[in-house]
N, C-alpha and C positions, 0 to 999 in steps of 0.2 A: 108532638115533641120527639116522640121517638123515631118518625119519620125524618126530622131534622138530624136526629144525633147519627144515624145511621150512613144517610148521606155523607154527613162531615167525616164518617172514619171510612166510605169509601173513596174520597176526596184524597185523605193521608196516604193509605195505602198506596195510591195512584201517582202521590207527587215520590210517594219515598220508591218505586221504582222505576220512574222515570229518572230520578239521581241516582240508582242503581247502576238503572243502563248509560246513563253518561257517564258515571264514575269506571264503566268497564270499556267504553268505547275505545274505537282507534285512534283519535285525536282527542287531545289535551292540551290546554294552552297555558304552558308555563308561564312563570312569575321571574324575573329579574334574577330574581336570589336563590331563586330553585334553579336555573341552569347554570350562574355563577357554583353552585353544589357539585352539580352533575359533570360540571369542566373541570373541577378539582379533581375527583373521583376517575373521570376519564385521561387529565395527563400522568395519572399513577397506572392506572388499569383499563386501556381501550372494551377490556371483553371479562368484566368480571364475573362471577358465576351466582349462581343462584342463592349462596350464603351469604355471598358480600350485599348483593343485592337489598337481603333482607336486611342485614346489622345497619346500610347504608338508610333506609327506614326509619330503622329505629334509633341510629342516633342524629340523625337530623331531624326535625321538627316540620319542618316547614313542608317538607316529603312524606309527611304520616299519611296524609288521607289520599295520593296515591300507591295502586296499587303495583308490585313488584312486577307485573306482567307490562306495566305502559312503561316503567323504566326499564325491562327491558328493550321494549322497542325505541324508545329512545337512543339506548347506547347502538342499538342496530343503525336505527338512520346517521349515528353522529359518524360511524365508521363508515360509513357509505358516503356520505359526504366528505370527512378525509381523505379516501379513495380519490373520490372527481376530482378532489382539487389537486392531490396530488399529480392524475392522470395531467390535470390541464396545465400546471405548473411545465410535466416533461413535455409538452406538445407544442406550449411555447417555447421551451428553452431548444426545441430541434426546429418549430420554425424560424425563431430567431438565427439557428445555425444556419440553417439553409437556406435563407435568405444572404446570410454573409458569406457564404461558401459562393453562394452563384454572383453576387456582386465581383467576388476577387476570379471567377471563370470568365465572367465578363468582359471583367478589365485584363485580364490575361489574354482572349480573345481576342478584342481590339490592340492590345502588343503583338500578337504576331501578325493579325494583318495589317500593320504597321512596316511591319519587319518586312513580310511579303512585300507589301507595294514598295519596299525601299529596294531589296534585293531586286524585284524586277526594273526598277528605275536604274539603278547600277549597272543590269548585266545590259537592257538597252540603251546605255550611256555607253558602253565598253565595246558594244556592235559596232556601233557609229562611230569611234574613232578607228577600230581598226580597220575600217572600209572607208575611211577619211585617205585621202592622199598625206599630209602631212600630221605623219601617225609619230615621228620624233617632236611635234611642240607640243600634239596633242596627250602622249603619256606625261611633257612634262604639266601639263594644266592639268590632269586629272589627279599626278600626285599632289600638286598643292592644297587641289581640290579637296580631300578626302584624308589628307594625313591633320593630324589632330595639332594642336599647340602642346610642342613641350614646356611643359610644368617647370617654372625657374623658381627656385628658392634663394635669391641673394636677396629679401626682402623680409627674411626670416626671421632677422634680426630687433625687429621695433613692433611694437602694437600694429600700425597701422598697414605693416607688410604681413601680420597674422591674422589679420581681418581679410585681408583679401585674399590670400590663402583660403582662410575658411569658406569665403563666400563660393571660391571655384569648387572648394570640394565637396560643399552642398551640392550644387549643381552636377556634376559629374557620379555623383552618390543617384540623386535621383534618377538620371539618368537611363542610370544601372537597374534600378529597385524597380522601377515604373513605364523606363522608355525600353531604346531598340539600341542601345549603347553595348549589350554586348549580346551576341545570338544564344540565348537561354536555351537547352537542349533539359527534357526532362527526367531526373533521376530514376536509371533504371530499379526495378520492384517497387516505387512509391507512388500509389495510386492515387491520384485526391479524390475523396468524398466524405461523407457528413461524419464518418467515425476515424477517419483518419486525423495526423496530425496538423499535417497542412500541403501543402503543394511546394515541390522541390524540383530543381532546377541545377545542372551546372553546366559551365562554359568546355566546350571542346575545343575553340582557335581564336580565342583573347589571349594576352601575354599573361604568364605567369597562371594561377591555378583561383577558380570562384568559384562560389555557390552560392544559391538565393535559395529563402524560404519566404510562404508567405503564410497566412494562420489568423485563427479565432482560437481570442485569449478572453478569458470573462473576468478581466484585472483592468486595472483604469490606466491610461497611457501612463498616467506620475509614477506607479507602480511598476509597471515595467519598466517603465526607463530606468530607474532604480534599482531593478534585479540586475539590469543587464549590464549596466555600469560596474556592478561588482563582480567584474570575471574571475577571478580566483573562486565564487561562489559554485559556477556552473561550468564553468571549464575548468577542466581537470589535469588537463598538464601546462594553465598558467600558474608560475610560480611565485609573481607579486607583478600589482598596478604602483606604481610612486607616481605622484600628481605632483612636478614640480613649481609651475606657476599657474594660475589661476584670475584671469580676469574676466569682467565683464565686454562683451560686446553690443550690438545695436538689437532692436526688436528684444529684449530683455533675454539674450542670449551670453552664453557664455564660453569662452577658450582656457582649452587646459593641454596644458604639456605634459606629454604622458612619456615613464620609463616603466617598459612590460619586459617582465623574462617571465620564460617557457621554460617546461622540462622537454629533454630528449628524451622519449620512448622509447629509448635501448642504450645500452651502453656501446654499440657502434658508431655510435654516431653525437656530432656536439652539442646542445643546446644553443635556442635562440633566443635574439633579445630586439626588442622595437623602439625607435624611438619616434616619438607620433604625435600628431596636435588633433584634438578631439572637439568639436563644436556641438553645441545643444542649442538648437531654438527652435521659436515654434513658427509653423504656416501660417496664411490667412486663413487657409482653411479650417486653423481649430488642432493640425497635426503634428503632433510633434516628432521633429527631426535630432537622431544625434549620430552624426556622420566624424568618420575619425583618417584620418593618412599618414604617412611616414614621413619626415621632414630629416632633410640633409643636413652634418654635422655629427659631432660626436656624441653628445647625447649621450655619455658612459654612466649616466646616472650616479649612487656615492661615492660609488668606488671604481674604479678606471681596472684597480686589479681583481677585482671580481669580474668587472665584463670580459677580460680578458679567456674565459673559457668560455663564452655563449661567438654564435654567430649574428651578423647583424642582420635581420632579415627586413624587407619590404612591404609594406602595405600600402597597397593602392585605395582610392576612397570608396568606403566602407561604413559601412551604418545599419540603422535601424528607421524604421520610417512608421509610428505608431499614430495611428490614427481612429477616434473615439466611431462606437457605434451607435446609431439612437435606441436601440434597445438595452444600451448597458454591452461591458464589454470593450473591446478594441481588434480593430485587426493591424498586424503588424507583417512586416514587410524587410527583412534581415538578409544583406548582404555578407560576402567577405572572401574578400580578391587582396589573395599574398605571390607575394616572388620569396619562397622559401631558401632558395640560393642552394641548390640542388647539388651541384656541386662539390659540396664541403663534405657529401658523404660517401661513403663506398657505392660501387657503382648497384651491390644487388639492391642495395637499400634506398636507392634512388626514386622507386614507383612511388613511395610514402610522402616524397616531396616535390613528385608533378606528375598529380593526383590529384583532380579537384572534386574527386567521389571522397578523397579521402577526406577533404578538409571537410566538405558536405556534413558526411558522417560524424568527424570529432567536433567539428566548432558549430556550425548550419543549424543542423539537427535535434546535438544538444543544448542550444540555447532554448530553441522553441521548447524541447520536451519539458526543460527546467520548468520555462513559467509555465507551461501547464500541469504540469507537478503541483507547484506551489496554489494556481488558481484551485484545482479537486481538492486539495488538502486544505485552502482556506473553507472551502463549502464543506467541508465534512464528509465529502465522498470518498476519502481515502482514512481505513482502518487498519492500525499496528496493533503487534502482538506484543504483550507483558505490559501493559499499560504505557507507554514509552511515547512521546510527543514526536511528532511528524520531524520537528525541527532538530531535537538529539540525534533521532536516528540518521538522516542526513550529516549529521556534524560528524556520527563516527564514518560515515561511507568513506566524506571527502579526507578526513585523518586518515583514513585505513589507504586511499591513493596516492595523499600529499606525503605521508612518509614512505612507502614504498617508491615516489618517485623519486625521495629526496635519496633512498640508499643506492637507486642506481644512477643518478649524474654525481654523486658527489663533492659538493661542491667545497671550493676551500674557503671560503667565507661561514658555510656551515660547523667548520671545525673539522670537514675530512680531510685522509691521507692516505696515499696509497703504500701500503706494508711493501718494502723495497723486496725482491729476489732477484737469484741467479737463473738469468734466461729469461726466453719467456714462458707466459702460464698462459694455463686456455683457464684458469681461476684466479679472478683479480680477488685481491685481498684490502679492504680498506678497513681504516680505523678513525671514529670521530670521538676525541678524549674529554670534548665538552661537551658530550651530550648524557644525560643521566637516565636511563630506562625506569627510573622508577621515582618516587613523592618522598623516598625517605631521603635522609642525610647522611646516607651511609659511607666513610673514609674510606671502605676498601673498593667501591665501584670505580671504577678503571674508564668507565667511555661503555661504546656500541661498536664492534665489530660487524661489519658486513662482506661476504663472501659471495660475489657476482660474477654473471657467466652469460654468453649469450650462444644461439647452435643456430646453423639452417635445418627447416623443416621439410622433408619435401614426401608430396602425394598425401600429408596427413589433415586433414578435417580439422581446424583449430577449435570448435564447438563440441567436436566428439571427444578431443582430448580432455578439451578443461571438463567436464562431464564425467570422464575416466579419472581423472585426478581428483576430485571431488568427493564420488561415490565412493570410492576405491583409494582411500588416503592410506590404508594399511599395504597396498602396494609400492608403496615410493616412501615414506614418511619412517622415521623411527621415532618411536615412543620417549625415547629417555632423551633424545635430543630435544622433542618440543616438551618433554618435564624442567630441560634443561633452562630453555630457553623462560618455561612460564616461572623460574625460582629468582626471576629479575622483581616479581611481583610483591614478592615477599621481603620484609623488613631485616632479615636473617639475614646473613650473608651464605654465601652459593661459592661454587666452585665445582669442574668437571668432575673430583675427586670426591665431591660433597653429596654427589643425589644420592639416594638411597636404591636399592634395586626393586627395579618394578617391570614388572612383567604387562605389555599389552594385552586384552582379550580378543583384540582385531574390531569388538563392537562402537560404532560411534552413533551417536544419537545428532539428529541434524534437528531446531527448533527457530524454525523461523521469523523475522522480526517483523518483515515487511520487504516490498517491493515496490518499483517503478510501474508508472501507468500500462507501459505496453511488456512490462517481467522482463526487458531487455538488464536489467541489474537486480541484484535478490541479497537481501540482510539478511545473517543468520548467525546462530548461536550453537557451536558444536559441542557436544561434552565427551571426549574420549576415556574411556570405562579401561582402566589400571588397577590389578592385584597386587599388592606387595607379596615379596616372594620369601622374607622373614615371619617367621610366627609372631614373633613379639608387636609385628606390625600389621598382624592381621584385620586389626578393625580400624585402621586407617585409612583413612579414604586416600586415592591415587588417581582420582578422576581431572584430569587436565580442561578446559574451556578454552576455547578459543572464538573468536570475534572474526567472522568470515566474508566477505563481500566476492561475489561471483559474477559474472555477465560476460555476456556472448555465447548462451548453452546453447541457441535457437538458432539453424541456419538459416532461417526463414525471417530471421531478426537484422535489420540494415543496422548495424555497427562499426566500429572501427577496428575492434580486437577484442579477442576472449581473453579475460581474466580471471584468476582467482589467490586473492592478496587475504590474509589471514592473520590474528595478531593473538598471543594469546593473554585472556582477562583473568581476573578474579571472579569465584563464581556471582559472588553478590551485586557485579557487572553495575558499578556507581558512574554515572553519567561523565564524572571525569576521569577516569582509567588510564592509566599511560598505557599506550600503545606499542611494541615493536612490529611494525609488518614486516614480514616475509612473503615468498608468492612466486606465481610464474603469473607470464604476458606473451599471447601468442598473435603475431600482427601479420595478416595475411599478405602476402605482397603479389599485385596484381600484375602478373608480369606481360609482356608486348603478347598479341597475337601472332600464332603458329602460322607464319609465311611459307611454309614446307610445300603446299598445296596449291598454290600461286609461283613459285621460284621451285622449277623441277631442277635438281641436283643429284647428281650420282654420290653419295654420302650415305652413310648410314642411318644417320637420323632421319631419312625420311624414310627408313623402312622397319624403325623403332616401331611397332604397335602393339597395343593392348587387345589381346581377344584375335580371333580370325578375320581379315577384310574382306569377305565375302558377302555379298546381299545385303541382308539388313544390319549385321553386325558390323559394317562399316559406317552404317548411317548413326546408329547407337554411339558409336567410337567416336563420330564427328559430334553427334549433337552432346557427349561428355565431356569436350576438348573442356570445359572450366574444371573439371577433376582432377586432368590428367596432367601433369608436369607444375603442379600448382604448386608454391615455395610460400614458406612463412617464416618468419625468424621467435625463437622460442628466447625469452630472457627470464632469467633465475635470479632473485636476489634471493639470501637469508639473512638476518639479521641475529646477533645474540650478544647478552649484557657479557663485560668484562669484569675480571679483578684485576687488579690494578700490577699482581706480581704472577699471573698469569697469561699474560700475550700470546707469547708463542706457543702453550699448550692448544687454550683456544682457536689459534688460527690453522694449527696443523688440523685439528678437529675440525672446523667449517671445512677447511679445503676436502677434506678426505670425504666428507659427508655430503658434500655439494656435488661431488664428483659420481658420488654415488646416485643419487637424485638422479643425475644426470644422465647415468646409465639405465636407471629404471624407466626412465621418459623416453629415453630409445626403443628400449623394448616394448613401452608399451604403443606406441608410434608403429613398430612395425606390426604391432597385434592388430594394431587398428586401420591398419592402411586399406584401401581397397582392394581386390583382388587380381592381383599378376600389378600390382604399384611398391610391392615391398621394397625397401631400398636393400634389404638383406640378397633377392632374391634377383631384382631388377626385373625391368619389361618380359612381356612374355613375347620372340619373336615370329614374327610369320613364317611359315615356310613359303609361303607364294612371296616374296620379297627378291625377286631377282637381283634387282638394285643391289642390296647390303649382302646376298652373298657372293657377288662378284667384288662388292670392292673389298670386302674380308678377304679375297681370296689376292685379291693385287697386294693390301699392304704384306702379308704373309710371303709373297712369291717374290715379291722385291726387293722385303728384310735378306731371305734364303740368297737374291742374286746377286746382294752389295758386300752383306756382311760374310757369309760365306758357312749359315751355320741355320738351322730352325727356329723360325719365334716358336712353333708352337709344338706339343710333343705330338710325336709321330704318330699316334694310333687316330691323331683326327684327321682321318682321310674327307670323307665327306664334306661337301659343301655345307651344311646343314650344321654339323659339328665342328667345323672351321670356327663358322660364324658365333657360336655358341660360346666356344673354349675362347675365339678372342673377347669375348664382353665377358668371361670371369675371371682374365686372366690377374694375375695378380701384381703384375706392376701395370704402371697409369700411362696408358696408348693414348695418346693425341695427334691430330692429323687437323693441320693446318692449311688454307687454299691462298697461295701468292697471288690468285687473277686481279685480287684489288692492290692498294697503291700497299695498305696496310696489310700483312699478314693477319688473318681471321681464320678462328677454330671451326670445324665444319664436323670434327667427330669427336669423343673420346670413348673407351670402354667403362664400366663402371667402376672401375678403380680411379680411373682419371676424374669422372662426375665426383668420386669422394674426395677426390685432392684436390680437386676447383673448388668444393662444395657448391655445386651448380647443376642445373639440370640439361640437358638436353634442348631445349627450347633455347635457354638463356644463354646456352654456350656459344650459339653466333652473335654474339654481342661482346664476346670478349678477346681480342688481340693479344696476337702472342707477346707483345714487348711487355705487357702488364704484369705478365707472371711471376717477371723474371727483376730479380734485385740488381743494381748497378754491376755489381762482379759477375753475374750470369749472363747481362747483357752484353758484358765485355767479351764473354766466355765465346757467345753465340757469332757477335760479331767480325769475331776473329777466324771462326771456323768454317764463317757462315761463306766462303768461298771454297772453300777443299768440298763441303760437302753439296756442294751443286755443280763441280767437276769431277769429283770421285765418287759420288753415290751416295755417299754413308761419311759420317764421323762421330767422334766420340766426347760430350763433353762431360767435364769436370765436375764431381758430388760439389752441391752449392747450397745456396736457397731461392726457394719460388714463394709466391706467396698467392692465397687462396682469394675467393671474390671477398669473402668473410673479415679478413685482410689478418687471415694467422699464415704465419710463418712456416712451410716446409722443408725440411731439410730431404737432400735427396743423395744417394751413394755414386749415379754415375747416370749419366743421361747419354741415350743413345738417336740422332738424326739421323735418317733415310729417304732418299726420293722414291715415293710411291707413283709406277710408270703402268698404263692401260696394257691391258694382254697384246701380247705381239704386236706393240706400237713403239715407238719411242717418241710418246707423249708425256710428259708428265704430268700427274693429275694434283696431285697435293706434296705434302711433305710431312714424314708422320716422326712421332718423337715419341722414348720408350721411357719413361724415367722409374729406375731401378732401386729395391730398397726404399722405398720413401717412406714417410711418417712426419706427423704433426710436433713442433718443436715443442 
């Protein structure tokens, strides 16, 4: 028996550490409800520590009899498993990419060699007639051949003539999107691949100005089409869609009459307006199409005298062409071919409207960027700052641009006016008496004042400036002005005489809210840091906010223009805030290529250069030519609340303060310019320039030989200080070449580049008739015989007017024939104008 009992307790022992050793091993095979536990525990704490561990023991039940050390390996492999799947999650979502990225290379592939074998089939169709004998029947069958059907709209009128309309400009849209309808040239700096946006395109010799995009959107076609249809949402300088009729058509498609207005982008220039028939249906394919055109007729939408300050502009068919992917997703395919009617605007401001980088950049570019905006932000890949919803923070961007555009077209239907003066002002003054800056109901608010201004920029970096004006708001900015402006916010009533005096510290505090996918735009929240300069007000706060939106700091960033539009908040910054924006806008203007070097002329400006032209510093000089004579146009609005029995204090106050801005942006323009590009300072020129100092030395010796007197003072003997002293002299030299039918400028000095306000480059693009106001014309044409018999004459103090299209008054204009050394050739014709200044 004791042999028995013995055994049986070394039996226990045996079993009890064999459950020992499985109760400590590395595998455990949980219960349903023990990892239902351990998921709870884990979506609180992925990695809890060795106290949670135990409490998690001991208040669970079902987790007592294991031990702390198997939960930990547990929560070890659950993070490791989170890991893979998330690895595997991203490795499909980029092969999913890159499978749709090389589908759309593909088919872009097979479009150019489309293109290819068509061009080649055209230029060997074009061989063969002109080695035909009857090469007069044969141009006229090729033109029949190859010239397109114009588009008649006398069927515009009835459903069944807007159904057939639509169906052509489906077709014609696809054409665009998918065929070889127009020669797609690809957007310079926009590279396609898997982290890019999408693949861009625009037209160099179609009518009128396009761009194509094409892209992977991980949104479902219904959705986009959605977004895109709400253009006021994603384009920024459309000013309203009106959908006048609306019907159904075939394939469960539908037609709509659209009336669209734009904002102008400067006060230079008009506002445009479309009137357009829009089709939505879908393919066989599953694709959905929504293709839109311009239709003939008036089309003045509610009011006839509101459209009356927009231009009418053109659009050719245009669309969207969205089509689903099997993995989820879509890829879309976005046209948009306008005739901006170029025309209606001053001619420097012309590149802005035939320019199809530009439309690329404002409409192309940011439609796609939108829905991919919106697609990261539905997944949660995009995170803001101060808890703030994706969707707010966007709603203040496009407020902070919608009223900044609205202060500089001002429209009269919006309630503005322009404050009348004697002459003209290089500072518009406008006032809108129904609009209220602020949520109260306050009887003594008066309206919104706006004081707007536009300037040419030239040699200045539009990305370095807005950067400069950003960092450096105590450079240009006054403190009591934007105190003034932010006492709109408050329920109290305000007045210029009303602030309290407060002294700036110069410190501002920049807090960011968020940004755009690629930081081409940046939300932000400023706080600018004010002491009061009374003791009694010593512990009252003086600190101002304002609501900041930025974009274009990045020159490496494809944009349309740097801005920086600003509004100032309450600090408590409540999701609906009335806004006043204020701001500048600096739009580069890409002007023609430097012909200087292709068209050899004996002129000055081709011996204009920067730096020495010797060896490799000529080569540096050429491959800068996009730095060098590059123009931008710089526009100013301010905005600020009125009293009602304060106007004209107010306005004398913007005007003076705008003025001032205005001057600090100069200076800091010339701080920032590149080196020998200052406009203060002008080109630095060569001495190896033979060219420019022989013909400085003709207009000088020809002045001396007609007029009878020195242009320039006597101590500049040399060649070298000839040429020097005439580019600083102080009235504005221009020199004109008669060879063509038109009189064309071929030099000025830099007084004259400031009274053009034009560059060098730009200035053989502008004719002398343009300068000159009816009575100047008069002036010129009257004299303009005495002085191509007698040498020289003198006309009469007048006005000319700038590219800018401001007004210069001038004291006395002097013409002379400029004739080659010892020849009796005459080369040009040069003009001195004396005393000038801006009206």
């Amino acid at each position: 028996m004791a042999m028995v009992g013995q055994m049986m307790m070394q039996r226990e022992n045996s079993s009890g550490s064999i459950n020992k050793h499985l109760d400590s091993g590395k595998y455990v095979r949980y219960t349903t409800e023990q990892v239902e536990a351990l998921e709870r525990v884990y979506s609180e704490c992925p990695k809890p520590s060795s106290l949670r561990r135990q409490q998690l023991i001991r208040e669970c039940p079902i987790l007592s009899h294991i031990e702390p050390k198997q939960i930990k390996v547990w929560f070890q492999n659950r993070r490791c498993r989170e890991k893979q799947r998330k690895e595997s999650t991203r490795l499909q979502s980029v092969n999913r990419k890159l499978t749709a990225m090389n589908k759309l290379l593909m088919e872009e592939n097979d479009r150019l060699q489309k293109q290819v074998s068509q061009l080649v089939c055209e230029n060997t169709y074009m061989r063969q007639q002109l080695q035909s004998v009857s090469a007069p029947n044969a141009d006229a069958s090729c033109e029949s051949a190859v010239s397109a059907p114009h588009h008649s709209l006398r069927d515009a009128n009835n459903p069944a003539g807007l159904v057939s309309i639509a169906e052509e400009t489906l077709a014609e849209f696809l054409a665009k999107a998918t065929g070889t309808a127009v020669d797609w040239v690809q957007l310079p700096g926009m590279k396609p691949g898997p982290d890019s946006v999408g693949i861009f395109a625009i037209s160099q010799s179609c009518s009128g100005v396009a761009a194509r995009a094409c892209g992977l959107v991980s949104l479902e076609p219904t959705k986009i089409a959605e977004i895109l249809k709400d253009r006021t949402s994603w384009y920024r300088d459309c000013r309203s869609v009106e959908v006048f009729t609306m019907f159904p058509a075939g394939n469960g498609g539908t037609i709509e009459l659209l009336y669209t207005q734009t904002y102008a982008p400067t006060t230079l220039a008009p506002a445009r307006d479309f009137w357009t028939l829009r089709y939505t249906t879908t393919l066989q394919n599953g694709s959905l199409v929504v293709c839109e055109r311009s239709l003939s007729g008036s089309g003045a939408g509610p009011s006839v005298a509101a459209a009356s300050q927009f231009v009418r502009a053109d659009m050719l068919p245009s669309g969207y062409l969205i089509r689903p992917c099997e993995g989820g997703g879509s890829i879309i395919h976005i046209v948009d071919h306008l005739n901006l009617q170029a025309w209606s605007v001053p001619e420097v401001l012309r590149p802005l409207y035939e320019s199809s980088k530009v439309v690329a950049q404002k409409i192309t570019i940011s439609a796609l960027r939108y829905i991919r905006q919106i697609a990261q932000e539905t997944s949660g890949e995009v995170v803001y700052s101060l808890g703030r919803q994706p969707a707010v923070l966007r709603t203040f961007s496009q407020r902070l641009i919608r009223g900044f555009n609205d202060a500089i077209n001002g429209f009269n239907d919006d309630g503005w006016s322009i404050l009348s003066s004697e002459g003209a002002e290089d500072v518009t003054i406008a006032i809108n008496s129904a609009k209220n800056p602020t949520t109260s109901s306050n009887s003594l608010l008066g309206g919104v004042l706006c004081a707007k201004a536009s300037m040419l920029l030239q040699n200045v970096p539009p990305a370095v400036l807005v950067r400069f004006l950003r960092e450096h708001r105590s450079e240009w900015a006054d403190f009591n002005i934007d105190a003034y402006a932010a006492a709109s916010l408050k329920a109290s009533t305000y007045g210029c005489t009303g602030i309290r005096a407060t002294r700036f510290t110069g410190s501002q505090i920049i807090m960011p809210l968020g940004h755009t996918i690629e930081h081409e735009e940046m939300l932000e929240v400023i706080r600018l840091e004010g002491q009061p300069l009374n003791h009694e007000d010593a512990f009252a706060s003086r600190d101002i906010h304002l609501l900041q939106m930025c974009s274009g700091v990045d020159e490496n960033t494809v944009g349309a223009c740097s801005e920086l539009i600003f509004a100032p908040i309450d600090e408590m910054f409540p999701d609906d805030s009335p806004l006043l924006p204020s701001g500048f806008r600096i739009i580069p203007l890409h002007s023609k290529p430097d012909l200087l070097n292709t068209h050899k002329t004996l002129d000055l400006t081709s011996s204009l250069e920067v730096g020495p032209t010797s060896g490799s510093a000529a080569e540096n000089a050429e491959s800068s030519s996009s730095s060098r004579n590059t123009r931008s146009v710089l526009t100013i609005a301010f905005q600020f609340p009125l009293e009602s029995n304060l106007h004209e204090n107010v306005a004398a106050m913007a005007r003076q303060y705008v003025r001032s801005v205005i001057s600090s942006v100069q200076r800091v323009a010339i701080a920032i310019s590149p080196s020998g590009l200052s406009p203060s300072v002008g080109p630095r020129l060569s001495a190896a320039s033979p060219e420019a100092l022989t013909l400085a030395n003709w207009i000088c010796q020809s002045y001396s030989c007609h007029v009878g007197s020195e242009l320039l003072r006597a101590e500049s003997s040399s060649s070298d200080s000839v040429l020097k002293t005439l580019w600083h002299h102080q009235d504005a030299i221009l020199c004109c070449s008669l060879k063509q039918a038109v009189p064309v400028f071929i030099f000025a000095n830099q007084a004259g580049l400031d009274m053009l306000e034009t560059t060098l480059v730009a200035l053989q693009d502008i004719t002398l008739d343009k300068i000159f106001d009816d009575l100047g014309r008069k002036a010129l044409f009257s004299e303009f015989a005495k002085i191509m018999q007698q040498g020289f004459g003198y006309l009469p103090g007048g006005i000319c007017m700038s590219t800018m299209g401001r007004h210069i008054s001038y004291e006395q204009a002097v013409a002379w024939k400029v004739f080659e050394a010892e020849e009796n050739t005459m080369h040009c014709l040069a003009f001195s104008f004396v005393n000038w200044s801006f009206v």
